[in-house]
N, C-alpha and C positions, 0 to 999 in steps of 0.2 A: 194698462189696466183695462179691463173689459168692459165695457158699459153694461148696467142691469136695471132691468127695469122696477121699478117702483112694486113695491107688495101690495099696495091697492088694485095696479093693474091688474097685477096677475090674478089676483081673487076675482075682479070684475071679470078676467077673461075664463075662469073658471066655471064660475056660475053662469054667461052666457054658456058655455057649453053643455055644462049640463041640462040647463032648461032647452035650447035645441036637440037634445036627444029626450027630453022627456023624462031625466032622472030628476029625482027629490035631493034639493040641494039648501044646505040653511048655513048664515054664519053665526055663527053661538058664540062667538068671543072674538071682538076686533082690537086688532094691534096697532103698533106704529106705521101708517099709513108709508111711510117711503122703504124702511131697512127691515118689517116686521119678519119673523121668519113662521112659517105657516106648519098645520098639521092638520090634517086630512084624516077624520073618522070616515072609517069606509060601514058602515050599516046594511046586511046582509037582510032577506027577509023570514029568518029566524032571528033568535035574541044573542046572534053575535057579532061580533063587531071587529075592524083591525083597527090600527093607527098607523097611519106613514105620517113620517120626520121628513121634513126637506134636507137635504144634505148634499155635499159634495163629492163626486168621484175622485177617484187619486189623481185623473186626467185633469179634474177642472170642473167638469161641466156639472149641470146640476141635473139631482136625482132625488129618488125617495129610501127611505129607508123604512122597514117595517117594522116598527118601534117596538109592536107589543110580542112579537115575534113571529116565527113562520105560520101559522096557521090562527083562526081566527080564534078571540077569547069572548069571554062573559060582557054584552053591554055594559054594565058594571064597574068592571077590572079594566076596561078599556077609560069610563069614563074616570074614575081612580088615577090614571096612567095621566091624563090629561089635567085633572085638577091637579095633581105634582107640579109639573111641566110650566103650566100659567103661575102657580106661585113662587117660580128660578127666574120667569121671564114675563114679566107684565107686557109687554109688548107683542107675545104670539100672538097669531090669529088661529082660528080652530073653524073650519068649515066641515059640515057634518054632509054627508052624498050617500043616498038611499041605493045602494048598488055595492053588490058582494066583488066585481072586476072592477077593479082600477083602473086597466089599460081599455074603456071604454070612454073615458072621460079626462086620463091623467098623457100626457105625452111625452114627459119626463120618462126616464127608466126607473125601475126599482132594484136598486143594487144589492139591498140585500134585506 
């Protein structure tokens, strides 16, 4: 079985990053502290928005998935997407990151 690290970590180790690159990073809704599984609002600076899922690759490892689809949608509809989401799983966490790239602050892949 693989060892994983705890979901608090990894949000703490999120948020250190982004505030050492100087992105705007907030968490708006905390989970189960050890098994929580997280979502990522990516906040562009017009009024749209993505959502990456944490998820798994077919290989294992872990990755993101772009929940609300390929390209970004309405603030809105993203946050719409998110209030679903928390009311199947009271346990997500939702960290919201003021940056339209992901791959400047996420070091996971996005698979899809």
């Amino acid at each position: 079985m693989e060892a994983r690290l705890k979901t608090s970590i990894r949000v703490t180790a999120l948020i250190r990053r982004c505030d050492l690159a100087a992105i705007g990073v907030a968490v708006t809704a905390r989970g189960d502290p050890d098994a929580g599984a997280m979502l990522v609002k990516l906040c562009g600076r017009d009024t749209r928005a993505m959502v990456l899922s944490q998820t798994r690759s077919p290989g294992g490892t872990l990755g993101w998935m772009r929940a609300t689809g390929a390209v970004p949608v309405a603030e809105a509809e993203a946050d719409a997407y998110v209030a679903r989401q928390r009311q199947r799983d009271p346990d997500l966490w939702v960290i919201e990151i003021e940056t339209a790239a992901p791959e400047t602050v996420l070091d996971d892949e996005i698979i899809a």
